[in-house]
N, CA, C and O atoms as CSV, one atom per row, in Angstrom:
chain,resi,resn,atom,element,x,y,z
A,1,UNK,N,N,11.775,-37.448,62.272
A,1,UNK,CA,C,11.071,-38.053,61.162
A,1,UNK,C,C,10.796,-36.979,60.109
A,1,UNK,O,O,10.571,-35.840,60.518
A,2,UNK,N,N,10.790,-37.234,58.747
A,2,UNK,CA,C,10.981,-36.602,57.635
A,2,UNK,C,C,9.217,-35.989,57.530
A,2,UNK,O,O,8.082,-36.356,57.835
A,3,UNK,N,N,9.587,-35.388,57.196
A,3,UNK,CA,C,7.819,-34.356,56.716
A,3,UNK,C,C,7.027,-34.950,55.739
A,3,UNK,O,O,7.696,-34.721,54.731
A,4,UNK,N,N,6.350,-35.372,55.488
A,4,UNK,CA,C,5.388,-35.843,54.335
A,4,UNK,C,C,5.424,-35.091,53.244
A,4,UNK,O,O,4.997,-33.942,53.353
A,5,UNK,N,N,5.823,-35.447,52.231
A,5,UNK,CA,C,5.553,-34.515,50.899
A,5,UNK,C,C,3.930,-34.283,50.477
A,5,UNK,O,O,3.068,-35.146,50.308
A,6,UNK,N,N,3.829,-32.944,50.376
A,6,UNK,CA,C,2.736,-32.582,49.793
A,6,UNK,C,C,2.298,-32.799,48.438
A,6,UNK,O,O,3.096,-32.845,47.501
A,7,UNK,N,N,1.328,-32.904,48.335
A,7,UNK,CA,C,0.379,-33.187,46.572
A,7,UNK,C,C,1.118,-31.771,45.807
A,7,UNK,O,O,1.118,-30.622,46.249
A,8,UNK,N,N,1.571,-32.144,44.858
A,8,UNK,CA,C,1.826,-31.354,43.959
A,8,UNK,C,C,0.801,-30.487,43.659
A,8,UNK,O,O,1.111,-29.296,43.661
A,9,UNK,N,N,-0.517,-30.816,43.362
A,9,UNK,CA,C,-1.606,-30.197,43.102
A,9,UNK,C,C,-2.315,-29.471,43.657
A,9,UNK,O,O,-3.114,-28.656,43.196
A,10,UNK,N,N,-1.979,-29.809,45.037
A,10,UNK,CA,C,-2.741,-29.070,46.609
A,10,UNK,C,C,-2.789,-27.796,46.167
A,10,UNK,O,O,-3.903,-27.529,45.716
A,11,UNK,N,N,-1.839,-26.697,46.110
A,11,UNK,CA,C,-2.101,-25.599,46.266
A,11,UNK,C,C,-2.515,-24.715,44.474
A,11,UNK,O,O,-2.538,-23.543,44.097
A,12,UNK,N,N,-2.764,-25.987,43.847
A,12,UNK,CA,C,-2.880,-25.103,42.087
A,12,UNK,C,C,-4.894,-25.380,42.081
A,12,UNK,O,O,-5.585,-26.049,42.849
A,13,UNK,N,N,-5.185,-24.752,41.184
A,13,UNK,CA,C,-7.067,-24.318,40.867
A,13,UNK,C,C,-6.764,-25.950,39.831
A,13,UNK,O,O,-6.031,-26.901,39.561
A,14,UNK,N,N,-7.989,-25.245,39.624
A,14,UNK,CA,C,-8.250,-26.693,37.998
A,14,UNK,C,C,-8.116,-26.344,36.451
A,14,UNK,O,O,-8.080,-27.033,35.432
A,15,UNK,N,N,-8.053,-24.910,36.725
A,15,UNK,CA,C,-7.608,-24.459,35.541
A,15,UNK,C,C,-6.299,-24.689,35.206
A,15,UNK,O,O,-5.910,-24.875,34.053
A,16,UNK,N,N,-5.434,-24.680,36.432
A,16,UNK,CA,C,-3.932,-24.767,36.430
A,16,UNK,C,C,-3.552,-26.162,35.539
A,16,UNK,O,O,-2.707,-26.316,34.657
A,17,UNK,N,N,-4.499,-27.094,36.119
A,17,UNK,CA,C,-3.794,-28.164,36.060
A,17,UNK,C,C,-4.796,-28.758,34.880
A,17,UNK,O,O,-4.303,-29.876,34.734
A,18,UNK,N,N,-5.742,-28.695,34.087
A,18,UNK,CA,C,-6.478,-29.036,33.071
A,18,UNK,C,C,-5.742,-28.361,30.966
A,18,UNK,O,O,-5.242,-27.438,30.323
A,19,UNK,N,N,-6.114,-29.349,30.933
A,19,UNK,CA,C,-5.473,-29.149,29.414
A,19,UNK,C,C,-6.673,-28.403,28.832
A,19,UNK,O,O,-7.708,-29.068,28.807
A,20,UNK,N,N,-6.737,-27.272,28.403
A,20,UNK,CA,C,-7.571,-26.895,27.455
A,20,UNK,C,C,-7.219,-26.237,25.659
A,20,UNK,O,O,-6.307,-25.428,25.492
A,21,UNK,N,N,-7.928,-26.644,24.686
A,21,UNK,CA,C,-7.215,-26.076,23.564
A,21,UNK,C,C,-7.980,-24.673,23.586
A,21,UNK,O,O,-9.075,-24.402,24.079
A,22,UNK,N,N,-6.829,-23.647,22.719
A,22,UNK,CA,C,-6.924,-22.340,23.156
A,22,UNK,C,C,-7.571,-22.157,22.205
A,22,UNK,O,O,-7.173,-22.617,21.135
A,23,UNK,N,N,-9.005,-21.290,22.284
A,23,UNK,CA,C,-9.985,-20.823,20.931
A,23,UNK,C,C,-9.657,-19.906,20.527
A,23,UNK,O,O,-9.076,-19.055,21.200
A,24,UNK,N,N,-9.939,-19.785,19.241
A,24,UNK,CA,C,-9.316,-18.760,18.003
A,24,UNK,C,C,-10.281,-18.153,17.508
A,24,UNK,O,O,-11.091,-19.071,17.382
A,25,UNK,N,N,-10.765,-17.261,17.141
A,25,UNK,CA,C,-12.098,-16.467,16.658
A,25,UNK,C,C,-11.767,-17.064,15.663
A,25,UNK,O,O,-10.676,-17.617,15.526
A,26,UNK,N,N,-13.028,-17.022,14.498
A,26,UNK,CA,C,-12.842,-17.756,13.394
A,26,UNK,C,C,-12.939,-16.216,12.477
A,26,UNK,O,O,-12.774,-16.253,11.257
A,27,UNK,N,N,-13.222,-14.871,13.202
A,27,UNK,CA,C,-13.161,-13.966,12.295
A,27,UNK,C,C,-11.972,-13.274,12.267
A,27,UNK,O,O,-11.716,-12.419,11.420
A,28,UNK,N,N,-10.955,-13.734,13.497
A,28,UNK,CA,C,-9.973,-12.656,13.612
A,28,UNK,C,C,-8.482,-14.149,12.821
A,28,UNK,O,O,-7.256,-14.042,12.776
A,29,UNK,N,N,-9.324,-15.233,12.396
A,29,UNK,CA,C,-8.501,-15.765,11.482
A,29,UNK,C,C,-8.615,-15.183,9.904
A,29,UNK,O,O,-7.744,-14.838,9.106
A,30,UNK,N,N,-10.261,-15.235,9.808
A,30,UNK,CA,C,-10.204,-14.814,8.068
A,30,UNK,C,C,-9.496,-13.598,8.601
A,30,UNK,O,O,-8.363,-14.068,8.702
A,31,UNK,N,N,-9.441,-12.891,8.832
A,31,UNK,CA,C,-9.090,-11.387,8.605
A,31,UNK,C,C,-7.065,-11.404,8.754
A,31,UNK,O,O,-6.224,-10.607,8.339
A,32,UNK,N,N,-6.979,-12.343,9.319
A,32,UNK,CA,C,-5.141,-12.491,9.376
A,32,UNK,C,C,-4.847,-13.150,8.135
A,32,UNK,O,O,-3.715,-13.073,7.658
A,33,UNK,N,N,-5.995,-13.950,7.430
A,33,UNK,CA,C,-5.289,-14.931,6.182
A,33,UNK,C,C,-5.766,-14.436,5.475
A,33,UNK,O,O,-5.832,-15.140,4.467
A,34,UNK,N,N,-6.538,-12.854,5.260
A,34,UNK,CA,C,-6.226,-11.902,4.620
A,34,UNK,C,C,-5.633,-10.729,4.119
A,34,UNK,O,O,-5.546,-10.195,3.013
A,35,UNK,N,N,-5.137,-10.416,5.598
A,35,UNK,CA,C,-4.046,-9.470,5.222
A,35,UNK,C,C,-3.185,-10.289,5.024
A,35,UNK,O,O,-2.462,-9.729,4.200
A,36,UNK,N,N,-2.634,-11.564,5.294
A,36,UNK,CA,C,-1.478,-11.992,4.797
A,36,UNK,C,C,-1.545,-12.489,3.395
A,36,UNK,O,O,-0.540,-12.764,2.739
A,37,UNK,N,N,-3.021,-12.615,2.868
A,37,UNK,CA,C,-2.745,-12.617,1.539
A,37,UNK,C,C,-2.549,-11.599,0.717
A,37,UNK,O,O,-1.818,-11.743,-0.263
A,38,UNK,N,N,-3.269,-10.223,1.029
A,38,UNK,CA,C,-2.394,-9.054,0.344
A,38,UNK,C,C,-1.255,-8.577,0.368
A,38,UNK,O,O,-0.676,-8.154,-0.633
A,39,UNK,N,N,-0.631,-8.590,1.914
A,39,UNK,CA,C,0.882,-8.552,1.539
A,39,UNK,C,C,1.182,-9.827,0.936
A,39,UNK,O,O,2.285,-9.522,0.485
A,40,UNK,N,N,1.033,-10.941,0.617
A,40,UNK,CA,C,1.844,-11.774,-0.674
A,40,UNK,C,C,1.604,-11.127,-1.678
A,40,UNK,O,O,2.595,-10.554,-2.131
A,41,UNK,N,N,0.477,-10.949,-2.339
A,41,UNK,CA,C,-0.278,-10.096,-3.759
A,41,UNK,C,C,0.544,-8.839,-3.295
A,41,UNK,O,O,0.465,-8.234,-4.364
A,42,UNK,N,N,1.187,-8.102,-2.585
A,42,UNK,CA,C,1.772,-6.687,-3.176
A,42,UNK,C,C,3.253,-6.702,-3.013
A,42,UNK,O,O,3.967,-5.723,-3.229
A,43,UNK,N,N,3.859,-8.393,-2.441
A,43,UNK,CA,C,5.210,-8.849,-2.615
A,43,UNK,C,C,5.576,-9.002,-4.260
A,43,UNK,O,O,6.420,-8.365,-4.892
A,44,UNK,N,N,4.655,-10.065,-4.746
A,44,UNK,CA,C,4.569,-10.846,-5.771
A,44,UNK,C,C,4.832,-9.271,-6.946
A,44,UNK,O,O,5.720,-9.103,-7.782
A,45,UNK,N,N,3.892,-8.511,-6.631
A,45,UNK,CA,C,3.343,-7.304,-7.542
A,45,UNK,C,C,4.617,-6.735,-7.637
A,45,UNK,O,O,5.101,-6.392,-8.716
A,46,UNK,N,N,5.173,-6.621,-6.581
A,46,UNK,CA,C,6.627,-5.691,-6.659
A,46,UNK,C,C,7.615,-6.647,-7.576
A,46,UNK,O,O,8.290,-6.446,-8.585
A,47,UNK,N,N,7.394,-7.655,-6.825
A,47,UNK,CA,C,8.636,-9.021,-7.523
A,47,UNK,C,C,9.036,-8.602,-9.031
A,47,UNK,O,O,10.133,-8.288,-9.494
A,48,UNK,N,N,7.425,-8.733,-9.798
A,48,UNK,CA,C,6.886,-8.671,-10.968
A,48,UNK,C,C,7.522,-7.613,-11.646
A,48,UNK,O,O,8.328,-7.714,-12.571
A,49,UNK,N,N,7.041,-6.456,-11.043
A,49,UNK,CA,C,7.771,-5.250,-11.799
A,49,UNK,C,C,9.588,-5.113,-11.749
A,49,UNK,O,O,10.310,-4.754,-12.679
A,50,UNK,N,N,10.019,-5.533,-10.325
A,50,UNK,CA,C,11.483,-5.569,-10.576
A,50,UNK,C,C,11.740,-6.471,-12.103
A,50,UNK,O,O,12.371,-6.269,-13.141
A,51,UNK,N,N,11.083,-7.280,-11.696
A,51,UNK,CA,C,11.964,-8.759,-13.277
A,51,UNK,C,C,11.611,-8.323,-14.336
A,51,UNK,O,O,12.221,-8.736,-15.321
A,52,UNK,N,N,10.354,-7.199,-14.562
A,52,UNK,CA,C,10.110,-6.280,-15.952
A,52,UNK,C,C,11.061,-5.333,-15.890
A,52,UNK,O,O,11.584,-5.086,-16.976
A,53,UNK,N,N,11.479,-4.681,-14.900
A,53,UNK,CA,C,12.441,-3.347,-15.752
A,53,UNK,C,C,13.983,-4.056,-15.820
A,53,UNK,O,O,14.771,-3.681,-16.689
A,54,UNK,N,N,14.468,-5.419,-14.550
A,54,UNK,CA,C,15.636,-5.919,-15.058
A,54,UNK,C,C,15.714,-6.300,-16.919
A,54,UNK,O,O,16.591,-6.271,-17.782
A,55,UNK,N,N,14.256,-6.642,-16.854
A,55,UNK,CA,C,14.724,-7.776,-18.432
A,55,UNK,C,C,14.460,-6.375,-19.220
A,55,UNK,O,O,15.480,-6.129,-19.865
A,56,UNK,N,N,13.671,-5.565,-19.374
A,56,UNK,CA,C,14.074,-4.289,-19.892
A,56,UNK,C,C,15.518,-3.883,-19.999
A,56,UNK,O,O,16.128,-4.175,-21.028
A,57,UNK,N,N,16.084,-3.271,-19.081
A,57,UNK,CA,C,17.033,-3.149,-18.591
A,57,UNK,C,C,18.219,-3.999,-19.886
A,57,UNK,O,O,18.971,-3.566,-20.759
A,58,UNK,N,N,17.884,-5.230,-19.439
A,58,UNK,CA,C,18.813,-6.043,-20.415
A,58,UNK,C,C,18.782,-6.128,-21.301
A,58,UNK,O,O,19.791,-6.527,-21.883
A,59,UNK,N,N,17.485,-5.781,-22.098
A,59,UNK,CA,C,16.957,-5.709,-23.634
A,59,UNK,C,C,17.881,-4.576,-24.113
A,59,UNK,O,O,18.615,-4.717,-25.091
A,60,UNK,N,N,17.795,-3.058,-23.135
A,60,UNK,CA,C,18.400,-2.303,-23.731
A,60,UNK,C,C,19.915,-1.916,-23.792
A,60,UNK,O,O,20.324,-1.093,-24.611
A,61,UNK,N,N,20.791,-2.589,-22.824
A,61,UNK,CA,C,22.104,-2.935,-23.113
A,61,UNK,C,C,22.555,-3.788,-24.480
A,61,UNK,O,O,23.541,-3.655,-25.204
A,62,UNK,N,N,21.409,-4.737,-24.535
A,62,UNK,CA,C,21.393,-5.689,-25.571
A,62,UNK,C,C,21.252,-4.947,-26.864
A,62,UNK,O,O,22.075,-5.306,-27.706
A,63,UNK,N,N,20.421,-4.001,-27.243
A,63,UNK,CA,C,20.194,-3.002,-27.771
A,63,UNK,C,C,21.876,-2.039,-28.125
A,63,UNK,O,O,22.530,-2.004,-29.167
A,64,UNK,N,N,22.112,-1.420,-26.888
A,64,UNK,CA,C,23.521,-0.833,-27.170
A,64,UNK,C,C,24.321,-0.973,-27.287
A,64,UNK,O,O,25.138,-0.128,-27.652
A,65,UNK,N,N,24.678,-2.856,-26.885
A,65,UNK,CA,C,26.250,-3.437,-27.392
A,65,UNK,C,C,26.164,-3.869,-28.991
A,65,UNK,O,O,27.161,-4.217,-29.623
A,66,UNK,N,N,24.576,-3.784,-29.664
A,66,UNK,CA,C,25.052,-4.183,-31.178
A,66,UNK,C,C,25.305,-3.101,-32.199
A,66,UNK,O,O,25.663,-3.399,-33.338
């Protein structure tokens, strides 16, 4: 005769088997959706200056082909 299957659960805690949502400090969020807002502000900043010295750049070709 075949063995009885055991409870899946038998050998796990209650932590194992309970859904819990995982807590987030609410300070170690401001502080991530702040540094990630300065690196955007020193992406943007760089962005900025590349598209000033390109259009420079082009002003003064523009400048030397007339």
């Amino acid at each position: 005769m075949p063995a009885p299957k055991r409870a899946i659960t038998e050998d796990m805690n209650d932590n194992d088997i309970t859904a819990r949502e995982p807590s987030v400090d609410e300070r170690f969020m401001g502080d991530w959706v702040a540094f990630g807002m300065s690196e955007l502000q020193a992406y943007l900043t760089k962005h900025a200056r590349f598209a000033a010295f390109c259009d420079e750049l082009e002003t003064t070709e523009d400048d030397l082909a007339a």
